[in-house]
C-alpha positions in Angstrom: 0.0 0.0 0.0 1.3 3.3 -0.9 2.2 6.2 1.7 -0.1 8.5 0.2 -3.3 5.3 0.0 -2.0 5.1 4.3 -2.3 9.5 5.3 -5.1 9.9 3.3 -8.0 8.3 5.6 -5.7 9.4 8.2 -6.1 13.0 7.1 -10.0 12.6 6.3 -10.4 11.4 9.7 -9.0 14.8 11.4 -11.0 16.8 9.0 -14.1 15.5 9.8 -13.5 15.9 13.2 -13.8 20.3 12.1 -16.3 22.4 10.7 -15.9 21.8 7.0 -15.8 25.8 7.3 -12.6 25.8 8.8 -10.1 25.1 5.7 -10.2 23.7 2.4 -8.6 20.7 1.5 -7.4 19.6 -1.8 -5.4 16.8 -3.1 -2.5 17.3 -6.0 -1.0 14.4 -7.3 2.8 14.8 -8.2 2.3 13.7 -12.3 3.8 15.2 -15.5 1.5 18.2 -15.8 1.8 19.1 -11.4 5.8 19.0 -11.1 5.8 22.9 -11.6 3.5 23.2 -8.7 5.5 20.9 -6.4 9.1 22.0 -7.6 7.7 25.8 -7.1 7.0 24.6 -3.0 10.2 22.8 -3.0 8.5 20.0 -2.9 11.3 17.0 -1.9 9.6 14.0 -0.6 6.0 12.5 -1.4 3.4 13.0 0.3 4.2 16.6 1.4 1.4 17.7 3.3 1.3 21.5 3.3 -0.5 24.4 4.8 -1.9 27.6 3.5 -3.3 31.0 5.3 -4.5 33.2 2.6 -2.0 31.7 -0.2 1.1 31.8 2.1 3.1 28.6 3.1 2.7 28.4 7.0 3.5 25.1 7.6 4.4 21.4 6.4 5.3 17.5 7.2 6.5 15.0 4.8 5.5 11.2 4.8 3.1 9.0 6.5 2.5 10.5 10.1 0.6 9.2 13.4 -3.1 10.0 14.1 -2.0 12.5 16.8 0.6 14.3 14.7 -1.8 15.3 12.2 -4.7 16.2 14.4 -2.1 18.1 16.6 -0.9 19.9 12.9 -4.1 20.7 11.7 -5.3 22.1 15.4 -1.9 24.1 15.3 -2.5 26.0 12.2 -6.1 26.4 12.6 -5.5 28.5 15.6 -2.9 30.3 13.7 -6.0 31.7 11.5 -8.5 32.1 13.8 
């Protein structure tokens, strides 16, 4: 099983603990026609979860991380918007 097939219902899980108002969250596969998007965020390792406030990088993790790290990283940034 892939990483990105193990964070993904990891990642769903967390956001459906929030209010679907709380952030937007999108998916971008690292193909052909995406590698200028991940090269222009630096993008080294897959999956690269990252973080936006109002179209600015505020945070990031790479690879498959626990339960608790993501809900702790999604909670951290959350409160950096609110």
């Amino acid at each position: 099983m892939g990483l990105v097939r193990v964070l993904e219902p990891m990642i769903k899980s967390v956001v459906n603990e929030h209010n679907e108002r709380d952030f937007l969250l999108t998916k971008l596969e690292a193909e052909d026609e995406n590698m200028k998007i991940a090269g222009r965020y630096h993008t080294r390792g897959f999956p690269t979860v990252i973080a936006f406030i109002k179209g600015e990088e505020i945070d990031r993790f790479h690879s498959v991380q626990s339960h608790d790290f993501i809900r702790h990283f999604i909670d951290k940034n959350l409160a950096k918007f609110k």
